[in-house]
C-alpha positions in Angstrom: -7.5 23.5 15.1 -10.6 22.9 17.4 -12.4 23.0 14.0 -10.5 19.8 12.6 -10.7 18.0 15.6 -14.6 17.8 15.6 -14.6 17.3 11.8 -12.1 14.2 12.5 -14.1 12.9 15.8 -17.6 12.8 13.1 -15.0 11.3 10.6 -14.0 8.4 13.0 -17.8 7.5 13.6 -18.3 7.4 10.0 -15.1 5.7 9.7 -16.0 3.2 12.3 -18.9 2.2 10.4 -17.1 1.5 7.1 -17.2 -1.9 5.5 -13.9 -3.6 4.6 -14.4 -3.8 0.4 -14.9 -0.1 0.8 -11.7 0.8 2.7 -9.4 -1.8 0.7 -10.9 -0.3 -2.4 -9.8 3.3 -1.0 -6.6 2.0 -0.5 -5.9 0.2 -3.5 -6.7 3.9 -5.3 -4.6 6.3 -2.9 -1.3 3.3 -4.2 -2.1 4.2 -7.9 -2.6 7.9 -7.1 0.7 8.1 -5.6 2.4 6.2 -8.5 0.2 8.5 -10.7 1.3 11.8 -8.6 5.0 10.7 -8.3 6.3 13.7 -10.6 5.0 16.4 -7.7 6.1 14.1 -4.8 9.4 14.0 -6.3 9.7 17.3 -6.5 8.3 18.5 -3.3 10.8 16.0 -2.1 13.6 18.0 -3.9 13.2 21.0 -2.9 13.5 19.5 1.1 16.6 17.5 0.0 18.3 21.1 -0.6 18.8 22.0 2.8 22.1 21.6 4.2 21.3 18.3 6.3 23.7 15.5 7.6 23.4 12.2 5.5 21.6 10.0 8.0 18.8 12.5 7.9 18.9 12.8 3.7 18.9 9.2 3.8 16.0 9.3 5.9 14.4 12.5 4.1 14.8 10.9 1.0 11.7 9.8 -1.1 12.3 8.2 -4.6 11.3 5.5 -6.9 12.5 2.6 -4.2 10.1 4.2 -1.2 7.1 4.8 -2.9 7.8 0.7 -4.2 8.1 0.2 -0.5 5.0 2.3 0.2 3.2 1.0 -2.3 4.1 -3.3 -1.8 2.7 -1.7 2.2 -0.4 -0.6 1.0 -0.6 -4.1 -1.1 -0.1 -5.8 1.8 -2.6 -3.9 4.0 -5.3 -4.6 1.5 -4.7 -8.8 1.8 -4.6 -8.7 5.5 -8.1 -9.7 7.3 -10.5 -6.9 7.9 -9.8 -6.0 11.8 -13.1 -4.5 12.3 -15.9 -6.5 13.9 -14.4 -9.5 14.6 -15.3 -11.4 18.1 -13.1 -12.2 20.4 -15.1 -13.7 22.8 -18.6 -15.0 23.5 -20.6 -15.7 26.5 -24.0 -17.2 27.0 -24.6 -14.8 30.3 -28.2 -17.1 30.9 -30.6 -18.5 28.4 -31.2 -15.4 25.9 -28.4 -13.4 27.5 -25.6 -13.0 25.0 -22.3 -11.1 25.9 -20.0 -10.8 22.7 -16.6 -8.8 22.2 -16.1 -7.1 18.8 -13.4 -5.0 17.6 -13.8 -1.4 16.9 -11.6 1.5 16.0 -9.8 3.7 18.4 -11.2 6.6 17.2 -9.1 9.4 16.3 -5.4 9.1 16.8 -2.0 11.6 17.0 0.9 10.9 15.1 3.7 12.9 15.7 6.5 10.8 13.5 10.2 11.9 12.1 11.6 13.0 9.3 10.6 10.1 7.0 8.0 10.7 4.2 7.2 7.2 3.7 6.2 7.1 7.2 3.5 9.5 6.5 1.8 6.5 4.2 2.4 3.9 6.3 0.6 5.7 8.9 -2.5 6.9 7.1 -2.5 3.6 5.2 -2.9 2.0 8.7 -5.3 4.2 10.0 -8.0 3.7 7.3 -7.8 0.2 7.5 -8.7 0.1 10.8 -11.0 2.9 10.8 -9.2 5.4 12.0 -9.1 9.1 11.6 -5.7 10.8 12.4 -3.8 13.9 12.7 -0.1 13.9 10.7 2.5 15.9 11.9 6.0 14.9 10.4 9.4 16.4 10.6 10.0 20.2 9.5 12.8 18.8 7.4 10.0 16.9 4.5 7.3 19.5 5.1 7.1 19.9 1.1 7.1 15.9 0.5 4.5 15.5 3.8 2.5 17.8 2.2 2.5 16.3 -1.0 1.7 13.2 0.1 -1.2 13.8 2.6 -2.9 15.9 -0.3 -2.8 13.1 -2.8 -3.5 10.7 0.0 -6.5 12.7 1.4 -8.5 13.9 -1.7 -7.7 10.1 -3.3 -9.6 8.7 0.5 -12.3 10.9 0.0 -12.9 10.2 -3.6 -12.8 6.7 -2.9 -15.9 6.9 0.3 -13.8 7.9 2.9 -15.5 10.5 4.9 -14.4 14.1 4.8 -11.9 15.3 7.5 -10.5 12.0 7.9 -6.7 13.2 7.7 -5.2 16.3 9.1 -1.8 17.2 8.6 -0.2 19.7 11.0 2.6 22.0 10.2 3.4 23.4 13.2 4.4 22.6 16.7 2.2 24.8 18.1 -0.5 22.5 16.4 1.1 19.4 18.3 0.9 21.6 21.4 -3.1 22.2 21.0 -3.5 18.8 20.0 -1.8 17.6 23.5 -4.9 19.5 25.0 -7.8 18.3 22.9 -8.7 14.9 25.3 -12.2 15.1 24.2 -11.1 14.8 20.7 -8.0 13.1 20.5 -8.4 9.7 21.6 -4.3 8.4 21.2 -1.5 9.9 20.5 1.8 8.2 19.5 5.1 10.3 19.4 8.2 9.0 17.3 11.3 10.2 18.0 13.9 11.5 20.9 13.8 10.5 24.2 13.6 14.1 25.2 10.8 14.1 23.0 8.3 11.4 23.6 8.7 12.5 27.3 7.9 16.0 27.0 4.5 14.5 25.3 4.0 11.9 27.7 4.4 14.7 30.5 2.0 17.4 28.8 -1.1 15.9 27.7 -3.6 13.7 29.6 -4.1 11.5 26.4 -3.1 8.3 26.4 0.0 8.2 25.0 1.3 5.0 22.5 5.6 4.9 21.7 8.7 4.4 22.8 11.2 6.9 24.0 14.6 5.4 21.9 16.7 2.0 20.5 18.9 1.0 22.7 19.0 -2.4 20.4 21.7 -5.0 21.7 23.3 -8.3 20.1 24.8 -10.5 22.2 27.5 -12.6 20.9 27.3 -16.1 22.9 30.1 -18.6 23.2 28.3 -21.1 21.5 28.0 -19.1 18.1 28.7 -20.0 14.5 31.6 -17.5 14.2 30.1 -16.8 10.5 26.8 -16.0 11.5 27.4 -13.9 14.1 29.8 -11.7 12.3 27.2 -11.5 9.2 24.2 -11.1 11.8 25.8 -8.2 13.4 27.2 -6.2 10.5 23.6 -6.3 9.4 22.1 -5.1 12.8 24.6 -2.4 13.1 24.9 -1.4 9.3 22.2 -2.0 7.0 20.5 1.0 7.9 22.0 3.2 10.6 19.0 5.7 11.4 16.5 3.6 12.6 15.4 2.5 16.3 15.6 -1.3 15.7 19.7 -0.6 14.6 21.6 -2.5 16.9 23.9 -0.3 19.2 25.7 -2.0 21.6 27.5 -5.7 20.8 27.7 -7.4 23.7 30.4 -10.5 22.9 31.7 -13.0 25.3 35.2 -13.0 26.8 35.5 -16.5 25.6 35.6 -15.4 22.1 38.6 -12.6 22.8 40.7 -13.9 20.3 39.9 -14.5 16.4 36.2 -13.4 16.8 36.9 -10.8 18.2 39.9 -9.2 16.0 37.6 -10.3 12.7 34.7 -8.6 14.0 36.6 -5.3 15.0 38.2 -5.4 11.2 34.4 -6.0 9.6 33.3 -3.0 11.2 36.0 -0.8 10.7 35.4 -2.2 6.6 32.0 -0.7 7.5 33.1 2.7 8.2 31.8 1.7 11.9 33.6 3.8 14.7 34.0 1.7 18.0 33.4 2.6 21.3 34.2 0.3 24.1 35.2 -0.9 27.6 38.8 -1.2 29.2 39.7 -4.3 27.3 38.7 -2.7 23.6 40.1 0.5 24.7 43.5 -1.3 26.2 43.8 -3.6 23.0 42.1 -1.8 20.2 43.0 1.6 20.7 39.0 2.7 20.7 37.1 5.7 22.2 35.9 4.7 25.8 32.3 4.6 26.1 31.1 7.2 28.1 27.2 5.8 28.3 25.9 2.5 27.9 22.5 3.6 27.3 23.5 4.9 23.9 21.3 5.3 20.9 23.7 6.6 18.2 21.3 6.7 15.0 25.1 6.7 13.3 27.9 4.5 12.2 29.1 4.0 15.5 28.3 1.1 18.0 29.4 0.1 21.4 31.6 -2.8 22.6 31.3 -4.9 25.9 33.0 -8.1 26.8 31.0 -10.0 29.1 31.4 -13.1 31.4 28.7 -14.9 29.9 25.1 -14.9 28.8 24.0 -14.2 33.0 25.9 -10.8 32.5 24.9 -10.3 29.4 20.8 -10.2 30.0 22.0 -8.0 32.8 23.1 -5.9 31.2 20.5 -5.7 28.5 18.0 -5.1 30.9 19.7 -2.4 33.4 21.0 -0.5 29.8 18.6 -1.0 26.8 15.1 -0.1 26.1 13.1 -2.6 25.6 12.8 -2.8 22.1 14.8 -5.0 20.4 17.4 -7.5 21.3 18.7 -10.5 19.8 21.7 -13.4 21.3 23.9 -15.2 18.6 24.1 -19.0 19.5 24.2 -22.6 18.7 22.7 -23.5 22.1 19.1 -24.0 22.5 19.2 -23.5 25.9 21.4 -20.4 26.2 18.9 -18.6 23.2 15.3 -19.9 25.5 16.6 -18.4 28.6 17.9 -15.5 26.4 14.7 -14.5 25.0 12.8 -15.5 28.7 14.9 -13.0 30.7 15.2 -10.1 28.1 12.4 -8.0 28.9 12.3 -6.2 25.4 9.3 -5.9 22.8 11.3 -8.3 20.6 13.3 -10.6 21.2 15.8 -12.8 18.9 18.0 -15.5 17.8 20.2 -15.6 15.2 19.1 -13.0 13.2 19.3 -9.4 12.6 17.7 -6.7 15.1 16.7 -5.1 12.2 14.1 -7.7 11.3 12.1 -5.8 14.1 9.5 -3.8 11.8 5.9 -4.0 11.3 6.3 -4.5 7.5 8.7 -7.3 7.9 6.6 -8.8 10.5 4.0 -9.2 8.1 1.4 -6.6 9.7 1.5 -4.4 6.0 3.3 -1.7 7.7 3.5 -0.1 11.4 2.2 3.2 13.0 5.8 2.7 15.4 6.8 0.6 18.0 6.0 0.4 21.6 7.7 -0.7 24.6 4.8 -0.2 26.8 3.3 -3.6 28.2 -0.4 -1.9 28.0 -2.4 -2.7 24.9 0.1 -2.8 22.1 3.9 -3.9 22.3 6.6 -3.6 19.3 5.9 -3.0 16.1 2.3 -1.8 16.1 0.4 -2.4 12.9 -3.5 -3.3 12.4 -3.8 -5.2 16.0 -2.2 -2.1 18.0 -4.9 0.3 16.3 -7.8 -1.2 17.4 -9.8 -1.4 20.6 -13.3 -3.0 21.6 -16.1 -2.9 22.8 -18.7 -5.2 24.2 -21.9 -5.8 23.0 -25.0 -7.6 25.2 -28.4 -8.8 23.6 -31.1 -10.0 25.9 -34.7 -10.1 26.1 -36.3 -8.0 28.9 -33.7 -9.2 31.0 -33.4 -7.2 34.8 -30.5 -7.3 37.3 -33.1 -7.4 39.8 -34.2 -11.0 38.8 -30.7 -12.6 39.4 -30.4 -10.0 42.6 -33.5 -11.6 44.3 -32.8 -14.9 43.3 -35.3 -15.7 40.7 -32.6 -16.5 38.2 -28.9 -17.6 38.1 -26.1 -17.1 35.9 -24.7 -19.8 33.6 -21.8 -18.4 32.2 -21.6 -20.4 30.1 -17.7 -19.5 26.9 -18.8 -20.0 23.8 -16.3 -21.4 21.3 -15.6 -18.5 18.7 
């Protein structure tokens, strides 16, 4: 592997140096070579589809006509965003003919250890070559036929197009992910996607910066001051629309004000759902559920948890001792209850009156996202084109010596330039 880890360190320089027409022209091709190639990627994606897997991981592993329409309205999407390469951020007249600018660059070369979701594979190397990045793939064993499939169509298409050789690596083993955790002078991020159990053992193994978050523990809270209608459609959308995912919502949180016919309707819309309740003592006592036997729960699953709280106080309590920091959104008429809501809820996104599952990098209008973080450092949420890049800054003068300002025969003047 120490062989393809130089060739994608030369790759990112190269990369870095790109201009935009020429990546947005490469990615414009790899969308009509995976239309074009759809036949084999079907049927790599077959052939993983016939092992004997539960159906939130086939609904997952599953790659048809409506995910390579997703994949490819991403990649559309990437292509209209503004070039994030080169842009400055800031610009300071140090003294007369002393010029300090900040530009935006690439990270370099980045990890990607993702789950068993083909269409994340595009997203990710989509992302990466927009912002001049070169990257190492290594997906879930359960779509190593429709991984492969993919990063070969996207690959050769990228080089074919002027993207430099070596730019994409996919690994197929996890003693690749294991060297890769060692390879600090080649590697520049990694970002892990998956278990808790997971993203730890990376974060705990490798001294490479390290880019994720460890689960969902996504919560709506239910406030007193709701339109009964919108919270019950809110919530069945959070919990149901897509079960598998880390922005799902997991634990309802509902207040005891709203015991009575809110309550009872909700409990019957989810049971519609197929949605298995766990709860505290009252849902237990009145409803007949499971007890909840952890409140930090991430279920990936028709299943949620249920908590009656004394009000919105308890509620952000809650949220904050029990979720993890991703996503969390409050149902409510009152403008006051939703700004203290989404001031005290120390999550990556927070929201009001709408679905947790909004919380996405597509949907957000980035093109598509690499994952989500829940680190405060450098990139938080969904991380698309912004979370990818770093930068560097960049100082013209004339001759210019410390020693001069030192000794006192010149003085700063600092002066911020309007960008």
């Amino acid at each position: 592997m120490l062989e393809e880890a130089i060739k994608a360190k030369e790759a990112s320089h190269k990369l870095a140096a790109l201009d935009g027409e020429t990546k947005n022209k490469a990615l414009e091709a790899i969308s009509k070579a995976l239309v074009k190639n759809k036949q084999d990627i079907f049927a790599a994606n077959e052939a993983d589809l016939k092992g004997d897997w539960p159906d939130t991981i086939r609904k997952r592993l599953k790659f048809g006509d409506d995910k390579l329409k997703d994949s490819t309205e991403g990649i559309k999407a990437l292509v209209g965003l503004p070039e994030p390469i080169g842009n400055v951020t800031l610009h300071n007249t140090l003294d007369d003919g002393l010029e300090l600018y900040r530009v935006t660059c690439p990270i370099g070369v980045i990890g990607v250890i993702f789950e068993s979701r083909p269409d994340a594979l595009v997203q990710i190397a989509t992302l990466c070559v927009k912002s001049g990045n070169a990257v190492f793939l290594k997906g879930g064993s359960e779509a190593m036929n429709t991984n492969k499939a993919l990063a070969e169509v996207i690959y050769a298409t990228g080089v074919k197009a002027g993207l430099p050789e070596g730019w994409l690596h996919l690994m197929t083993s996890r003693a690749d992910v294991n060297e890769m955790l060692t390879m600090n002078g080649y590697i520049d991020l990694i970002i892990p996607r998956g278990s808790n159990e997971f993203v730890q053992y990376i974060m705990q193994h490798t001294s490479i910066p390290v880019l994720g978050h460890a689960d969902g523990v996504c919560h709506t809270y239910i406030n007193k001051d709701c339109d009964p209608a919108t919270a019950l459609k809110v919530v069945i959308d959070a919990k149901t629309q897509y079960v598998s995912v880390c922005n799902c919502t997991e634990t309802i949180l509902i207040d005891r004000d709203l015991s009575g016919s809110l309550l009872q309707q909700l409990v019957v819309e989810l049971a519609k759902a197929g949605v298995k309740i766990y709860g505290d003592d009252y849902m237990t006592d009145r409803f007949n559920c499971e007890k909840v036997d952890e409140w930090h729960k991430e279920y990936l699953d028709y299943k949620v948890s249920v908590k009656l709280v004394a009000g919105i106080d308890e509620a952000i309590d809650h949220i904050n001792k029990y979720g993890s920091g991703h996503t969390d959104a409050i149902i409510t008429e009152n403008k006051e209850a939703a700004e203290k809501f989404m001031s005290l809820v120390d999550s990556a996104s927070v929201m009001v009156n709408c679905s947790t599952r909004f919380a996405d990098g597509f949907r957000y209008g980035f093109g598509a996202e690499v994952g989500v973080s829940t680190s405060k450092i450098h990139a938080r949420g969904p991380v698309g084109l912004e979370g990818l890049v770093s930068y560097k800054y960049r100082l013209i003068g004339h001759g210019d010596i410390v020693a001069d300002y030192a000794e006192g025969r010149k003085s700063f003047k600092h002066i911020k330039n309007t960008i």
